[in-house]
GUTORZA-686037 format. One record per atom (N, C-alpha, C): x, y, z; atom name; residue number from 0. Coordinates in Angstrom, 2 decimals, decimal comma, padded with zeros to 5 digits. Example, Ala and Ser with C-alpha at 12.3 -4.5 7.8 and 13.67 -1.06 7.14 Angstrom:
REC      px      py      pz name resi
REC  013,19 -005,69  007,80    N    0
REC  012,30 -004,50  007,80   CA    0
REC  013,20 -003,30  007,80    C    0
REC  012,85 -002,25  007,08    N    1
REC  013,67 -001,06  007,14   CA    1
REC  012,90  000,03  007,87    C    1
This chain:
REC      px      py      pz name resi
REC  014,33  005,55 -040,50    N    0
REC  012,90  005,47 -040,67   CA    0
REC  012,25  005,27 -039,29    C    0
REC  011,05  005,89 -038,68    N    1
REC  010,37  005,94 -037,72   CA    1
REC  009,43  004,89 -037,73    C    1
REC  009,74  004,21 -036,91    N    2
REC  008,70  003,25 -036,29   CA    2
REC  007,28  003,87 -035,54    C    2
REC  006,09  003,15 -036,21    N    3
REC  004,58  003,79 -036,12   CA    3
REC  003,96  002,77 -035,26    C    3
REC  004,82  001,48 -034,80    N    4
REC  003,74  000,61 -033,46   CA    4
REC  004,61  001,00 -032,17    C    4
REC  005,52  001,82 -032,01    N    5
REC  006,23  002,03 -030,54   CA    5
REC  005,45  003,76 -030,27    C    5
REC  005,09  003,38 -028,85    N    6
REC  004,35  004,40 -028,18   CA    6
REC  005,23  005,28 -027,82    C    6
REC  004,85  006,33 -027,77    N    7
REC  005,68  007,74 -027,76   CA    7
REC  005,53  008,13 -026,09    C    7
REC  007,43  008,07 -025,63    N    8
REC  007,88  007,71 -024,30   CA    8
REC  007,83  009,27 -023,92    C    8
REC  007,98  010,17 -024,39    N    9
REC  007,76  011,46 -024,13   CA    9
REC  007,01  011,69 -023,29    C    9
REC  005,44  011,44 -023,11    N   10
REC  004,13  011,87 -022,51   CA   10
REC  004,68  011,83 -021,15    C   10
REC  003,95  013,18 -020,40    N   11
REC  004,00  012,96 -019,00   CA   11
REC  003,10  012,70 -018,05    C   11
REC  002,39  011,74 -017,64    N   12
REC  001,30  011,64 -016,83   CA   12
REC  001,10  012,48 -015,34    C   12
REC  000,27  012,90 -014,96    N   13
REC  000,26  014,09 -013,59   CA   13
REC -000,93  013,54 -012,59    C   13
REC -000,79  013,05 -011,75    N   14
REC -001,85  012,78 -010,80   CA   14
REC -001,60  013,90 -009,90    C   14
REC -002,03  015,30 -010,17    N   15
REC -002,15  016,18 -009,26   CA   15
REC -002,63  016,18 -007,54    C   15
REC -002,16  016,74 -006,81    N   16
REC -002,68  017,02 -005,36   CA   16
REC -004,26  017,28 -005,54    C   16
REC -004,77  016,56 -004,08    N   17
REC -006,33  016,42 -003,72   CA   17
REC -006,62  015,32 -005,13    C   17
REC -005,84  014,65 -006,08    N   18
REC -006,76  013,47 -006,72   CA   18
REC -006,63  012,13 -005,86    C   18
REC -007,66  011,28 -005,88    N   19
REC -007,20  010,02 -005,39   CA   19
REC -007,72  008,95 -006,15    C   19
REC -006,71  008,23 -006,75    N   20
REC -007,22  007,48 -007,43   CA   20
REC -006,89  005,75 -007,11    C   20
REC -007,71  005,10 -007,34    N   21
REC -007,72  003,68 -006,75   CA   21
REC -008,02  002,71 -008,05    C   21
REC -007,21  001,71 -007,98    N   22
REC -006,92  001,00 -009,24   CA   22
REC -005,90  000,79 -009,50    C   22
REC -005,18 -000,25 -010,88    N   23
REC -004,11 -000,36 -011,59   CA   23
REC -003,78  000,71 -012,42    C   23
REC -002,61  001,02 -012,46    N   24
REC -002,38  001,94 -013,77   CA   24
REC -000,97  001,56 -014,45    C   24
REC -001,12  001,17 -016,11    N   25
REC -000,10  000,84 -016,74   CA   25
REC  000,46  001,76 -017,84    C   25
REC  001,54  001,73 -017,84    N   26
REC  001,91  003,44 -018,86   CA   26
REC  003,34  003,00 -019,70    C   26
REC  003,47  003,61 -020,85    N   27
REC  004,72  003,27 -021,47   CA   27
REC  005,64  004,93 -021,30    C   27
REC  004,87  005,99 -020,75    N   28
REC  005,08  006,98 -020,42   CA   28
REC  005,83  006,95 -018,97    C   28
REC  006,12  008,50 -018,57    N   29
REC  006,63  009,17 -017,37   CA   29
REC  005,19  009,20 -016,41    C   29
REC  005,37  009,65 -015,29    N   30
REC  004,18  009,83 -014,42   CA   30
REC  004,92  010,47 -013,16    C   30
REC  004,01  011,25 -012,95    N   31
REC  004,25  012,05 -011,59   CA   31
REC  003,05  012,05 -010,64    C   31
REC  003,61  011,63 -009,11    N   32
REC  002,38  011,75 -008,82   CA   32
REC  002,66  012,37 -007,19    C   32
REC  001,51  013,70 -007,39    N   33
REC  001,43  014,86 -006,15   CA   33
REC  000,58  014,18 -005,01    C   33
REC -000,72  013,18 -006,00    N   34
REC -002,22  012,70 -005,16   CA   34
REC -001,81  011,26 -004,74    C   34
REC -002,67  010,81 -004,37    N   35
REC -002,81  009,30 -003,63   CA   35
REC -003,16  008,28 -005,15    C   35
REC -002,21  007,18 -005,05    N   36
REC -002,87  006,00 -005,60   CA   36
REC -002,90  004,56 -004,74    C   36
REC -004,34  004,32 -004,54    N   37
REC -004,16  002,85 -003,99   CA   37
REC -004,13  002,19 -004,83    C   37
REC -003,14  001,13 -005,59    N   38
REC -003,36  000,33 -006,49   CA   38
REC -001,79  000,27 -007,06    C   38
REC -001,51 -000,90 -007,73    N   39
REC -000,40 -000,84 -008,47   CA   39
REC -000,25 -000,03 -009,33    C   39
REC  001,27  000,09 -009,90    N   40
REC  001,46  001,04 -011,02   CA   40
REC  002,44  000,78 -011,35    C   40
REC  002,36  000,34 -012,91    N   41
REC  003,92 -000,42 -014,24   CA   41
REC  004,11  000,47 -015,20    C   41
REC  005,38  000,99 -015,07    N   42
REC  005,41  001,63 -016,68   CA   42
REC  006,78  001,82 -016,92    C   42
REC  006,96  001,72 -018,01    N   43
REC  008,53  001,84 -019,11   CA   43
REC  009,16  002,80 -018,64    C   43
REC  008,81  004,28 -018,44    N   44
REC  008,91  005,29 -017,72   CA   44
REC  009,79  005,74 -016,51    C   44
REC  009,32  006,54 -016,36    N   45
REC  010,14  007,40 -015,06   CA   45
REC  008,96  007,06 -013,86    C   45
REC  009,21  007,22 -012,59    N   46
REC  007,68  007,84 -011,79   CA   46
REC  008,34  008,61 -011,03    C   46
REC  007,84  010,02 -010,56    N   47
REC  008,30  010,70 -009,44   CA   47
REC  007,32  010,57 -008,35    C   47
REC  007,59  010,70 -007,32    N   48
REC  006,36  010,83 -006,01   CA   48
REC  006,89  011,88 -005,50    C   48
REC  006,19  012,97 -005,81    N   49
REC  006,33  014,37 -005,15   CA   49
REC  006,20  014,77 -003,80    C   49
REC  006,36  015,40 -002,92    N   50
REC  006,04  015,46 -001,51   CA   50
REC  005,18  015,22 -001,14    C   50
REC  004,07  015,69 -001,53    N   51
REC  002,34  015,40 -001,03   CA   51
REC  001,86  014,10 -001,74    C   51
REC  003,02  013,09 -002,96    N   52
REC  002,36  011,98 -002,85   CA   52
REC  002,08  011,13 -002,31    C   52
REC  001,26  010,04 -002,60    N   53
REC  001,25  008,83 -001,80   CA   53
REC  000,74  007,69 -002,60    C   53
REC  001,60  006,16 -002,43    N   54
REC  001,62  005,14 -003,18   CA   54
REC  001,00  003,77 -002,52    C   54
REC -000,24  003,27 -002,24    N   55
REC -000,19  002,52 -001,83   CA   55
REC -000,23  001,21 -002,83    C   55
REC  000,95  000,45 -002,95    N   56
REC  000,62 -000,57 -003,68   CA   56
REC  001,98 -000,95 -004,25    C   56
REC  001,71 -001,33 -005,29    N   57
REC  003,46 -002,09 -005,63   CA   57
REC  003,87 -001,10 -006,97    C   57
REC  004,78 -000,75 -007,21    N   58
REC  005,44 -000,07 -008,26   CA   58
REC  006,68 -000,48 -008,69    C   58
REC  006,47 -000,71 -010,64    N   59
REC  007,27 -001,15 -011,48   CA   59
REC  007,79 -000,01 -011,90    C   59
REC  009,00  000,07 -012,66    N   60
REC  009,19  001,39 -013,30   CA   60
REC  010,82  000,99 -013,72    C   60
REC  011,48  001,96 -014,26    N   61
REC  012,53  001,85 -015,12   CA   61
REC  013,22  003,24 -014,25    C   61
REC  013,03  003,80 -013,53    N   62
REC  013,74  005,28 -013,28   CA   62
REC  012,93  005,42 -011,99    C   62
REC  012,63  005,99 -011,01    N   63
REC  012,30  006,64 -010,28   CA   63
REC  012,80  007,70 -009,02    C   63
REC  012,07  008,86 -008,82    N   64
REC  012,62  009,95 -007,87   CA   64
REC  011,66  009,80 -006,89    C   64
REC  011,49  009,62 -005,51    N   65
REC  010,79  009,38 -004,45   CA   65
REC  010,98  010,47 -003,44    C   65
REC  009,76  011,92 -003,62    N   66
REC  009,96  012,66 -002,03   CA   66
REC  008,80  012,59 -001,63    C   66
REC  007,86  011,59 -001,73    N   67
REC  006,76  011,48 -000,87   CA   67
REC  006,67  010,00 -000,09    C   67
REC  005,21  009,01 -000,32    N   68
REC  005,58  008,01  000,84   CA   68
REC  005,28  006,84 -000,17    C   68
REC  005,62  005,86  000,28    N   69
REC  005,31  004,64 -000,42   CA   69
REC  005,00  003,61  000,73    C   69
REC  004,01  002,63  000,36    N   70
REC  003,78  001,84  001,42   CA   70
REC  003,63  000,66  000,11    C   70
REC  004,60 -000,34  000,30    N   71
REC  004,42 -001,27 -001,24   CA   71
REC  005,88 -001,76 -001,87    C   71
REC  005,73 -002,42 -002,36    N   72
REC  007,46 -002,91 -002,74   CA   72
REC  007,43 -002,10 -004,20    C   72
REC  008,52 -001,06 -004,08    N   73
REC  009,17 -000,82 -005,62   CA   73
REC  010,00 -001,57 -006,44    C   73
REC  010,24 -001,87 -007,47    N   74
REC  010,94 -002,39 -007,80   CA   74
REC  011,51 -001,51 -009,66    C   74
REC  012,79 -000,80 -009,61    N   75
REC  012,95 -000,22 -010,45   CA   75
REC  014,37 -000,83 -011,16    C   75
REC  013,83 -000,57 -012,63    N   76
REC  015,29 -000,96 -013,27   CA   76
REC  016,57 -000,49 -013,18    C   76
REC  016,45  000,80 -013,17    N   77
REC  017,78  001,50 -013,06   CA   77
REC  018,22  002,00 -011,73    C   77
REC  017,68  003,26 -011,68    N   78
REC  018,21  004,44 -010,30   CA   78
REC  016,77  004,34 -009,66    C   78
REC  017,07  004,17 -008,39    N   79
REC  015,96  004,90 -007,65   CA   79
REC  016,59  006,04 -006,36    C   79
REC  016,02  007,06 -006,70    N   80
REC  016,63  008,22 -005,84   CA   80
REC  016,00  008,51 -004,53    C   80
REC  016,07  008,14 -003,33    N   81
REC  015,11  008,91 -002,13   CA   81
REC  015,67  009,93 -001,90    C   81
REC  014,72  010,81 -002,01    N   82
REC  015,33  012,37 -001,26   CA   82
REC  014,53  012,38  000,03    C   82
REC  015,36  013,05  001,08    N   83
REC  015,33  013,39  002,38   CA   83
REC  013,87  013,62  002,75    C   83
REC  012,67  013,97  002,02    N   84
REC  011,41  014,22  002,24   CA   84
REC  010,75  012,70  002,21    C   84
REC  011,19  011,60  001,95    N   85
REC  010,79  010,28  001,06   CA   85
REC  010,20  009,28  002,47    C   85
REC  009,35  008,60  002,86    N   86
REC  009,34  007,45  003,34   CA   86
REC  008,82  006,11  002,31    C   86
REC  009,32  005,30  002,47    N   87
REC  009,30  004,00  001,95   CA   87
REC  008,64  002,74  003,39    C   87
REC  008,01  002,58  003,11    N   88
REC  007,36  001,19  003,77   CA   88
REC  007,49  000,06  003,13    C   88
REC  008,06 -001,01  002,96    N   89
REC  008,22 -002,08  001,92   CA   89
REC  009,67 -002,79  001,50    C   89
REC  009,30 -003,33  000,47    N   90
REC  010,51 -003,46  000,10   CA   90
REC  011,10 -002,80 -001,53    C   90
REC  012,45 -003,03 -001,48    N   91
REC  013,26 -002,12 -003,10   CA   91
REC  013,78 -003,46 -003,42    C   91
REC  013,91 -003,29 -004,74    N   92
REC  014,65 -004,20 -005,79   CA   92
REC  014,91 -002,95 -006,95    C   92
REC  016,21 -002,87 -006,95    N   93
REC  016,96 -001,63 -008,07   CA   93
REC  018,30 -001,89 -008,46    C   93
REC  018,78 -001,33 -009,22    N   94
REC  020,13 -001,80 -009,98   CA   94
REC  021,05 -000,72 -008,87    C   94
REC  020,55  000,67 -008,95    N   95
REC  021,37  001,50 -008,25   CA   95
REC  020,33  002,09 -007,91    C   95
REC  020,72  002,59 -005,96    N   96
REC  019,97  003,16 -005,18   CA   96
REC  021,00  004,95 -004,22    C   96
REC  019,99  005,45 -004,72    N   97
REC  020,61  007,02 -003,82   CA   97
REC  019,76  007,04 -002,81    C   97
REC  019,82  007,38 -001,64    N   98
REC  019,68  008,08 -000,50   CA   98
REC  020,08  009,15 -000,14    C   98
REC  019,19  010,39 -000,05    N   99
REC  019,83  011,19  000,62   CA   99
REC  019,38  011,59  002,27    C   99
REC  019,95  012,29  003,34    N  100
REC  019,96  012,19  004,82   CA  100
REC  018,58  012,58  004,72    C  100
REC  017,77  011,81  005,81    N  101
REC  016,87  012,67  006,47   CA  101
REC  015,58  011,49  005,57    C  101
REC  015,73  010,59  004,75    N  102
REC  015,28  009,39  003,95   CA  102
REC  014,73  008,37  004,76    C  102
REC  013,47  008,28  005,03    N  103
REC  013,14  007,24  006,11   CA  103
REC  013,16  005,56  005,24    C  103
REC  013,34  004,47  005,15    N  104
REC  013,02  003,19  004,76   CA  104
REC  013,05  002,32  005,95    C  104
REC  012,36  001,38  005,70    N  105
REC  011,55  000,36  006,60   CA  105
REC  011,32 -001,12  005,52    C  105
REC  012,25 -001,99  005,09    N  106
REC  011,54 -002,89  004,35   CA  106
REC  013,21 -003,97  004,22    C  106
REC  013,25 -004,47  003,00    N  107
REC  014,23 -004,87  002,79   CA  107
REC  014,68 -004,56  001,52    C  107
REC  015,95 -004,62  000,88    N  108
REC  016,94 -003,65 -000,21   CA  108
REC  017,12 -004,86 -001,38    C  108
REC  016,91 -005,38 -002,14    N  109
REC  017,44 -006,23 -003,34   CA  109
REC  018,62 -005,24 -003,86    C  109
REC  019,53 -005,57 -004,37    N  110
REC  020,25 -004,60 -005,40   CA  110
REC  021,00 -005,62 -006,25    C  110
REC  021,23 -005,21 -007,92    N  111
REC  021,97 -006,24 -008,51   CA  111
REC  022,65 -005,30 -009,65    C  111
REC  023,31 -005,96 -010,18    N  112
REC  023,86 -005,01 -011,38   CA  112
REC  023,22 -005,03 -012,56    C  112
REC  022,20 -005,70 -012,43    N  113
REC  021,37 -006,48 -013,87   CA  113
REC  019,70 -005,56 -013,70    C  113
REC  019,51 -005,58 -015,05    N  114
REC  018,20 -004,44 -014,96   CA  114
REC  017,25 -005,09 -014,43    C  114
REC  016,32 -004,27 -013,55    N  115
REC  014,99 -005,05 -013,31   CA  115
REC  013,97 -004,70 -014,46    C  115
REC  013,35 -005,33 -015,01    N  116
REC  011,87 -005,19 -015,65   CA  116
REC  010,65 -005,10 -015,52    C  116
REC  009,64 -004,44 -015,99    N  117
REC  008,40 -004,56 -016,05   CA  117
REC  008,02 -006,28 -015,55    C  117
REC  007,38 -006,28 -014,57    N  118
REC  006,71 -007,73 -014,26   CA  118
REC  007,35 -008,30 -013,63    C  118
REC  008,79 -008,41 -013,04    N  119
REC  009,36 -008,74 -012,30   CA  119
REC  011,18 -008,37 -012,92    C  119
REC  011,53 -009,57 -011,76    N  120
REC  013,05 -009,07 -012,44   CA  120
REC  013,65 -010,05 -012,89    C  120
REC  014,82 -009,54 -014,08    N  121
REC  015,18 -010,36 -014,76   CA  121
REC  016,99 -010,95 -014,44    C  121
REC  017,46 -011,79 -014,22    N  122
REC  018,78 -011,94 -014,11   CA  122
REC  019,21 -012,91 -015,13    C  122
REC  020,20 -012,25 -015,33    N  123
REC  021,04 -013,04 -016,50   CA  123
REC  021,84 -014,02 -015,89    C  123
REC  021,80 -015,04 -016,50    N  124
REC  022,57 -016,20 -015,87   CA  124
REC  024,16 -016,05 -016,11    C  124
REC  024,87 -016,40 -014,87    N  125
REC  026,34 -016,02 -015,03   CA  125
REC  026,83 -017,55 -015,52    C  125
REC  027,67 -017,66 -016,80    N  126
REC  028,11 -019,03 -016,67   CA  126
REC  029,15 -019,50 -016,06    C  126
REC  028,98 -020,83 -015,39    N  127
REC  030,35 -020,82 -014,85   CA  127
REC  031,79 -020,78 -015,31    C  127
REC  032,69 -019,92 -014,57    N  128
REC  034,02 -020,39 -015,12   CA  128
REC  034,80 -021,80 -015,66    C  128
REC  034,82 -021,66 -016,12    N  129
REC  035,84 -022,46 -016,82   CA  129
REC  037,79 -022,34 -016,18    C  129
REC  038,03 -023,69 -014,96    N  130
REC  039,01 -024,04 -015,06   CA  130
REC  040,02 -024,33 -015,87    C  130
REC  041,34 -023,46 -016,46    N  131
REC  042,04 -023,81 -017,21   CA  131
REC  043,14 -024,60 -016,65    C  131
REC  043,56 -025,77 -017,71    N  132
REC  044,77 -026,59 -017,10   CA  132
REC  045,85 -026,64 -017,85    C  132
């Protein structure tokens, strides 16, 4: 049976080239973005930053592909991919990070094996071992 209060993760959001938009933006969707955003941006989602994008601000996300610039701390749950077109200004917090050559970054790297989330990140507490005698 289909659940009717969960938002449909499908949608793809497009901030096309020459838009610029300034503000927060929160999404349970994907988003791609060609244009400029000054402002944060959280979502359940994917985000790509296409070559001609640009990010100024902090970005949450669950997935992301990076070949444009970011000036802002990302922080993604899963993969974050820089491809060789990508600059990053800031800092990363990600579970798993790709680089590929030619990838500029400038900031500092968090990495953990534990997902990050929407709003910050979450770590699971390790309990301690237990000495056996």
């Amino acid at each position: 049976m289909a659940k009717y209060n969960e938002a449909d993760n499908t949608t793809i959001n497009l901030i096309s080239n020459g838009t610029d938009i300034t503000g927060e933006i929160k999404s349970n969707g994907d988003i791609r973005i060609d244009g400029t955003l000054k402002g944060n941006l959280n979502t359940k989602g994917k985000v790509v930053i296409g070559p001609t994008g640009k990010v100024d601000g902090e970005i949450i996300c669950k997935n992301s592909e990076v070949s444009g610039i970011i000036e802002g701390k990302i922080t993604v749950g899963q993969l974050l991919s820089l491809k060789a077109s990508s600059k990053i200004h800031g800092d990363i917090a990600t579970s798993k990070l790709s680089i590929e050559p030619g990838a500029i970054f400038s900031g500092t790297c968090k990495m953990s094996d534990n997902d990050y989330n929407g709003g910050g990140a979450t770590t699971k507490e390790k309990e301690p071992e237990k000495s056996g005698k």
